[in-house]
N, C-alpha and C positions, 0 to 999 in steps of 0.2 A: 485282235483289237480289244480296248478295254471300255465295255459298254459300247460298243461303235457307234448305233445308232441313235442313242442318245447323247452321245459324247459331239456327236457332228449338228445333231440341235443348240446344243449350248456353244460350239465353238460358232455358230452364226449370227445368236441371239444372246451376246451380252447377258439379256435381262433373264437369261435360265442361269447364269453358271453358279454355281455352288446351290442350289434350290433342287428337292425330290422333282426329277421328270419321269413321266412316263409316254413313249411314244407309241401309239393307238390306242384305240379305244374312246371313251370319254366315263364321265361319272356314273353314265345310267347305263350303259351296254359295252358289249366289246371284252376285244381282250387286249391285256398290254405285248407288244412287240417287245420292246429294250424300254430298261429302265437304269437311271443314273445311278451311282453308287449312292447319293446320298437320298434316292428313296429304298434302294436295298437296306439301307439300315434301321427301315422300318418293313421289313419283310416282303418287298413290294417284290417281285420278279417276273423274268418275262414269260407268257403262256398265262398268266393268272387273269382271271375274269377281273373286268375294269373295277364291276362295282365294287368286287372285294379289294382289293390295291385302293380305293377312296376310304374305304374303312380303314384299314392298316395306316392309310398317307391322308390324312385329311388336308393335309395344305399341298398333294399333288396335282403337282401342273399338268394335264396332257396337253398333247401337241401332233398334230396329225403328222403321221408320216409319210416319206419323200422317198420314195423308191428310186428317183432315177437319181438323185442327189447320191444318195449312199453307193447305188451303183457306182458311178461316175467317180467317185472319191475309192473306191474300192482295184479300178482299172490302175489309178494313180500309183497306191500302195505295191499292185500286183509289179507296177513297171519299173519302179525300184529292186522288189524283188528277183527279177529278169536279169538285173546287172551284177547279180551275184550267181547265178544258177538257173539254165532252163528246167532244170527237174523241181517244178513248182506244180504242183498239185491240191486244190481249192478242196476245200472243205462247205464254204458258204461263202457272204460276200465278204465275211470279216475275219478270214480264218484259212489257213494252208499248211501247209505240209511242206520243206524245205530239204533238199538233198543238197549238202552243202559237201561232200565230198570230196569232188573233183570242181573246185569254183574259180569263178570267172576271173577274180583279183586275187588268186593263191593265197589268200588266205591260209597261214599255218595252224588255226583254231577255229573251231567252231562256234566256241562262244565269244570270241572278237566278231566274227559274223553278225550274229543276231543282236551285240551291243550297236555293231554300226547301223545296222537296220533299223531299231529302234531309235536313235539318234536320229537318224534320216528322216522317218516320218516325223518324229516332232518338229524339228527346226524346220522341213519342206509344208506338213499339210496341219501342224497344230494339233495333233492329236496324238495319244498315249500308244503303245501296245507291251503287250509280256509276250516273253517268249520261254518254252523249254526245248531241252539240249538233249539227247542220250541219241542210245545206238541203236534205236527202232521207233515207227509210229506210233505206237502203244506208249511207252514211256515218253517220248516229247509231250505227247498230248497230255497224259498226265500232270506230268512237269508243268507243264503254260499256266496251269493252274495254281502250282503251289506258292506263286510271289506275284500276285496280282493286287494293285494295278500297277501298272508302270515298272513290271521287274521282270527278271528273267530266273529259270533254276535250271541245274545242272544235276542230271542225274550220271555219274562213270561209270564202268562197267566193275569195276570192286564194289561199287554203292546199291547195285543192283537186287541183288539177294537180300540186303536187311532192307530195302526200301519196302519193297513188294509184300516182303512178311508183316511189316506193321501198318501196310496204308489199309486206311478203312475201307470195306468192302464198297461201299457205296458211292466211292470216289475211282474203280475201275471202269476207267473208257470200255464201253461197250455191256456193263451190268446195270440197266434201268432200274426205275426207282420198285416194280411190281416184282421183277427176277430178287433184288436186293432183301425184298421185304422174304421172301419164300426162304434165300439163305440164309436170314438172321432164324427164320425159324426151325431150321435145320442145325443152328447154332454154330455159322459162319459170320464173323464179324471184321474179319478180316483176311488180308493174306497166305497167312501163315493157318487159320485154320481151314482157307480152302484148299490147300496144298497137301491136308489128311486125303483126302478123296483121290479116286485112282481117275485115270481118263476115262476107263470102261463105265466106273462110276458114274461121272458126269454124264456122257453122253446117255447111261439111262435116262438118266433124271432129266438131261436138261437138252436131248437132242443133240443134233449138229455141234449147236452151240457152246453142250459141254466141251470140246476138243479146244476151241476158243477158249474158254477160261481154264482148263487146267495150263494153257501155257502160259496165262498172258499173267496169272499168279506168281508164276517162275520169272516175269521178264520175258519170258520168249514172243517176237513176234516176228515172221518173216515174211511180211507183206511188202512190197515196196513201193516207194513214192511215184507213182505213174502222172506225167504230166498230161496235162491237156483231155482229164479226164471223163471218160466215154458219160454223155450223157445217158439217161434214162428214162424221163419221161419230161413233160411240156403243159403244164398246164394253171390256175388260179382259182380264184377263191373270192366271195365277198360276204364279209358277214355287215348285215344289215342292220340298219337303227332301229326299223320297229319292224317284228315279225311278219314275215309274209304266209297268209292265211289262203290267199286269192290265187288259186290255178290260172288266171292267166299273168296275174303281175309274176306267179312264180315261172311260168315260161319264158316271159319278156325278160327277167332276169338272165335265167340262162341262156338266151340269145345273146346278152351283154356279155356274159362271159368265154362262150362259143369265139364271137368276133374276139376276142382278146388272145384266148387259145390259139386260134389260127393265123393273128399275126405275130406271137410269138415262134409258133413255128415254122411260119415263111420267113421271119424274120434271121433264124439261125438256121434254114436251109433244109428243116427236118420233116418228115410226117412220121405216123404210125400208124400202126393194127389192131389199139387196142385203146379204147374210150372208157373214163370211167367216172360215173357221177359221186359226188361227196353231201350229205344230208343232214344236217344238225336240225333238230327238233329244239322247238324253246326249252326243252329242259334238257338240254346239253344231251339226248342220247346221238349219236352219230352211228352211221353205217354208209358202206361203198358197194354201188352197181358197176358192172363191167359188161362190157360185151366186146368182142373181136372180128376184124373184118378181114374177106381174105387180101385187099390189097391195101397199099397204106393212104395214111386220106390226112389233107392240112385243110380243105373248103371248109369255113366256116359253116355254111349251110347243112350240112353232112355231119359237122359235130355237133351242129345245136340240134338236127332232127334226132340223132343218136340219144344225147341227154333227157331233151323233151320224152323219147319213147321209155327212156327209162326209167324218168321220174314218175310216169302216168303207168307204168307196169309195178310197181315196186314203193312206188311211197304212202304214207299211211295218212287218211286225212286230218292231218295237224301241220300247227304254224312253220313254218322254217325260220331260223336264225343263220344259218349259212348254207348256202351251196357251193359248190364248185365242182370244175371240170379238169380232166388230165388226161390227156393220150399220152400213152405209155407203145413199148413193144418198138423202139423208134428204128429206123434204117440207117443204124450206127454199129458200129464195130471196137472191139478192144482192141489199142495198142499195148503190147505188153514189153518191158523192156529187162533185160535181162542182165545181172553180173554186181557186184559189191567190191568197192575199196574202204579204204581206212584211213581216216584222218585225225586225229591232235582235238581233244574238247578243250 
């Protein structure tokens, strides 16, 4: 989807559309969620601290955000997608993975697919999406990228080879922006000049992970799109207006957020074994406590004692800007699905 979450503020509120929005945060704290294209063109993006996005956007509107809203609109999207293929695999609530294969209205093209897709959601729910095409998850994901917003790109398998050699290094799914900075200084800036480097190479250098980018330079990925993908952990977050300095408002907190954990994981049927606090200090340093249990636990009461015991072992006495809670280790299983056909881009 293009901007989702800001894009579904302005399709409600008239009076945002064509104006910089940013969705969370405000001018004095926070961080922004999604931001419009038209405060992207003043460097605003999401993840960036509020106050800085009001310097870069001075005429930015924030607008609190609507989580069940975007949820709810995102179900819609997904059940569109359903009538083309159950091999739908989520990414977030505004993003998936599509095995259009074997699909549902024989479609002879792939990229007829994802035109009608994207038709569908504008004329059904008012809102934009891009889509990319190729012969693996690595390259769509790519692709989704390269004609945004409101477009779609086609990567073929003869396109493959020159595409991968000249895309900049820092637009490979799966090379963050700190691994990025390290290959430019190893004088990798693309492609074609990570493709000098052997596998043995990488995986010195860069662990596991080397094996992952020596193919995914080549185009190679052979992951496949696994629906109904096995969760892994359950948990939230609240970053706060004014820093909490007071052990007990910082416990009462994490009670609020414990309750919230627990019914998100009664809610989807889950527990786990493995509790873990998140710790922002007002000057943005963050770190994660963990601890595991031997049976799996959803009781509220049991997650917030875990957190509280954690935060009072392990926190240093300074303000908090955010906490959060996540059980992980959850009583969930991989479905893995097996075999490859070929169809017409």
């Amino acid at each position: 989807m293009d901007a989702f979450f800001a894009s579904v503020e302005q399709r409600d509120n008239p009076d945002l559309r064509g104006k910089p929005v940013a969705v969370g945060g405000s001018r004095s704290r926070g961080v922004v969620a999604a931001a419009s294209y038209e405060a992207r063109q003043f460097g605003v993006r999401s993840a960036m601290p509020s106050s800085l996005a009001a310097r870069k956007c001075p005429n930015l509107i924030f607008v609190k955000s609507r989580f069940d809203v975007y949820k709810k609109v995102s179900q819609q999207i997904r059940a569109i997608f359903y009538e083309y293929t159950d091999l739908v695999e989520p990414l977030s609530l505004d993003e998936a993975f599509l095995d259009v294969t074997q699909n549902k209205k024989n479609f002879p093209s792939a990229s007829l697919i994802a035109e009608e897709i994207r038709l569908r959601i504008h004329q059904e729910l008012n809102l934009t999406a891009s889509a990319g095409i190729s012969v693996n998850k690595f390259l769509a994901k790519v692709a989704s990228d390269e004609n945004k917003p409101n477009g779609q790109f086609l990567i073929t398998p003869d396109q493959i080879d020159d595409f991968t050699a000249a895309l900049p290094i820092q637009k490979f799914f799966g090379i963050g922006k700190v691994t990025a900075e390290k290959l430019s200084r190893m004088g990798i800036n693309k492609g074609d000049d990570l493709r000098r480097f052997s596998r043995p190479a990488l995986v010195q250098i860069f662990g596991k992970s080397g094996a992952y980018y020596h193919n995914i330079c080549r185009g190679i990925d052979n992951r496949e799109v696994k629906p109904d993908r096995v969760r892994r952990s359950v948990g939230a977050e609240r970053t706060f207006g004014t820093d909490l300095d007071d052990l007990n408002q910082q416990e009462i907190a994490l009670r609020e957020i414990a309750e919230e954990v627990s019914r998100r994981l009664k809610g989807g049927e889950y527990k786990g074994k493995t509790l873990s606090i998140k710790l922002r200090y007002a000057d943005f340093t963050t770190f994660t406590r963990s601890r595991s249990y031997q049976s799996y636990i959803d009781d509220e009461e049991i997650i917030a004692e875990g957190a509280i015991g954690l935060l009072r072992e392990h926190a240093r006495e300074q303000p908090f800007r955010l906490l959060g809670v996540t059980i992980s280790n959850l009583n969930v299983r991989d479905e893995i699905q097996k075999g490859q056909l070929t169809i017409e881009f």
